[in-house]
C-alpha positions as CSV (number, residue, x, y, z in Angstrom):
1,X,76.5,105.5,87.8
2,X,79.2,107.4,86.9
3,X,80.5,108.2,90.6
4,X,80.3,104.5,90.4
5,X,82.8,103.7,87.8
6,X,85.1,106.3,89.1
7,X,85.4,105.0,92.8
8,X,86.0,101.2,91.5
9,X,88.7,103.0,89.3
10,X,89.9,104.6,92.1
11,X,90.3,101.4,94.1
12,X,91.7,99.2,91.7
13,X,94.5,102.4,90.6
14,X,95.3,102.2,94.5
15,X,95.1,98.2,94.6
16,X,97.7,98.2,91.7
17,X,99.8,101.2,92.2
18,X,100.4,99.7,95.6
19,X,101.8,96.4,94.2
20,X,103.5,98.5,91.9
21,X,104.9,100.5,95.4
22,X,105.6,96.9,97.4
23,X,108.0,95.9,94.5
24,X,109.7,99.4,94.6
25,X,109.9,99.1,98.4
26,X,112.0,96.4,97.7
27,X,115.2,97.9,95.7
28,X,116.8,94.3,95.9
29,X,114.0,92.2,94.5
30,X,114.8,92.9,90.8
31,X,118.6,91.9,91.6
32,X,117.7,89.4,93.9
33,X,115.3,87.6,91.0
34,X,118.1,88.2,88.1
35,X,120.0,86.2,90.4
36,X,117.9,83.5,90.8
37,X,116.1,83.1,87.4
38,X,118.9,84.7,85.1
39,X,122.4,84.6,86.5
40,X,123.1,81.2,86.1
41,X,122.9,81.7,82.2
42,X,123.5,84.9,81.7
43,X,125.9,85.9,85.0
44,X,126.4,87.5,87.6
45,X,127.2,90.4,85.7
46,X,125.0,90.1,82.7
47,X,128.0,89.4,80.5
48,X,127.0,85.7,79.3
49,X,129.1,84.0,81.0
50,X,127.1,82.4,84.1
51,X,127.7,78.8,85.1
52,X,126.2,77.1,82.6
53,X,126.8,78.7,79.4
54,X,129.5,76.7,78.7
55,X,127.2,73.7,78.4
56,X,124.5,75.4,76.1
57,X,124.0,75.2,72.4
58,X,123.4,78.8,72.0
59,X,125.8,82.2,72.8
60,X,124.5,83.7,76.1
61,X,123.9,87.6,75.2
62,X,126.0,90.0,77.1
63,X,123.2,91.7,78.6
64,X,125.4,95.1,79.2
65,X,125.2,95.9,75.7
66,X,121.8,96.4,75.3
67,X,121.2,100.3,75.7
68,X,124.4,100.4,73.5
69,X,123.1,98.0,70.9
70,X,119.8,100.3,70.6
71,X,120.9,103.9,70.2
72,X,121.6,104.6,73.6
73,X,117.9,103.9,74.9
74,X,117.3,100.7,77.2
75,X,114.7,98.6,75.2
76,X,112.6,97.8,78.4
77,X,109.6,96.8,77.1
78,X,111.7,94.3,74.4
79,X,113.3,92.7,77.7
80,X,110.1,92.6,79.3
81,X,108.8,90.7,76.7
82,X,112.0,88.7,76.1
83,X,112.2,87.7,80.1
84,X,107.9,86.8,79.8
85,X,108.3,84.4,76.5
86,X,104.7,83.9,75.9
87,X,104.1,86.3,72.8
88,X,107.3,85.8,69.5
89,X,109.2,88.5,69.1
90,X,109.8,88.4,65.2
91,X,113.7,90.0,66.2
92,X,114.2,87.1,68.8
93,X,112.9,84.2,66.0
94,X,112.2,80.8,67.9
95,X,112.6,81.5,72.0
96,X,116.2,80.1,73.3
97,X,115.8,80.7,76.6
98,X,113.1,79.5,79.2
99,X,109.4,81.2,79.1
100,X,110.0,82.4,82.7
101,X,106.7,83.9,82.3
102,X,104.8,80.5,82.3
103,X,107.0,79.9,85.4
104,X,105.7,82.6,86.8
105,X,102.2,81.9,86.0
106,X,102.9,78.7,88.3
107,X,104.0,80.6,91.4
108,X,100.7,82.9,91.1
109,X,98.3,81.4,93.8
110,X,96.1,84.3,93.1
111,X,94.2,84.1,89.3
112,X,92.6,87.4,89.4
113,X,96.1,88.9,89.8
114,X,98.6,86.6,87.8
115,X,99.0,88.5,84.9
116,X,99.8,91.8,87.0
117,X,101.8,89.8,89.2
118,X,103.9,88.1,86.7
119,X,104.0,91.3,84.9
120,X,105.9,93.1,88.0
121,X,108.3,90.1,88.2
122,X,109.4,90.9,84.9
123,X,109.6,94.4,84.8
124,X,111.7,94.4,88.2
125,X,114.1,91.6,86.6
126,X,114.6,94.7,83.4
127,X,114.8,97.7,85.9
128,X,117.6,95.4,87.6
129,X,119.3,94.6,83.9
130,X,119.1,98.4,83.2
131,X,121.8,98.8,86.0
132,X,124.5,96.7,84.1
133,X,124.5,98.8,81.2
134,X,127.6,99.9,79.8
């Protein structure tokens, strides 16, 4: 039984990890994605000043500063969780931007996968935003 366990552990390590390496294959998707999903608020850039911040309510956060603004360390999992929108984050109070990760969720044709799917659309969108830090 226990040979068991470990070979369907084995199997589903090597089904994710290679996700996990088709993503990373793909240096551009993270960019590419930012572009689509975030630019248009947040820029090109990251600085806030994409083409339709003028028209919100809300500042657009300068998304360059965000390393700087916590100690020098890139708060990946807070912009993982920031980009997703599903769970509050008691620093971000009500959610000003769209829940990209129920947007996600739509795109997912697979079930059994969505969560890890929508997961490593996120997580490539933050590695990208790493790269404009200042």
């Amino acid at each position: 039984m226990k040979k068991q366990f470990s070979a369907w552990g084995m199997i589903f390590g090597l089904v994710f990890m290679g996700q996990s390496l088709a993503y990373a294959a793909d240096g551009n998707q993270g960019k590419e994605m930012y572009m689509q999903y975030c630019s248009s608020c947040h820029g090109p850039d990251g600085k806030g000043s994409g083409s339709v911040s003028a028209f919100l309510k809300v500042k657009v956060p300068d998304l360059t500063f965000l390393k700087k603004n916590n100690k020098g360390v890139y708060p990946v999992d807070q912009v993982i969780l920031a980009i997703d929108g599903r769970r509050k984050l008691r620093s971000h109070g009500d959610p000003k931007m769209p829940v990209w990760g129920e947007s996600f969720s739509s795109e997912v044709k697979d079930a059994k996968t969505a969560e890890v799917t929508i997961g490593l659309k996120e997580k490539a969108i933050a590695e990208y935003v790493a790269t404009l830090q200042r």
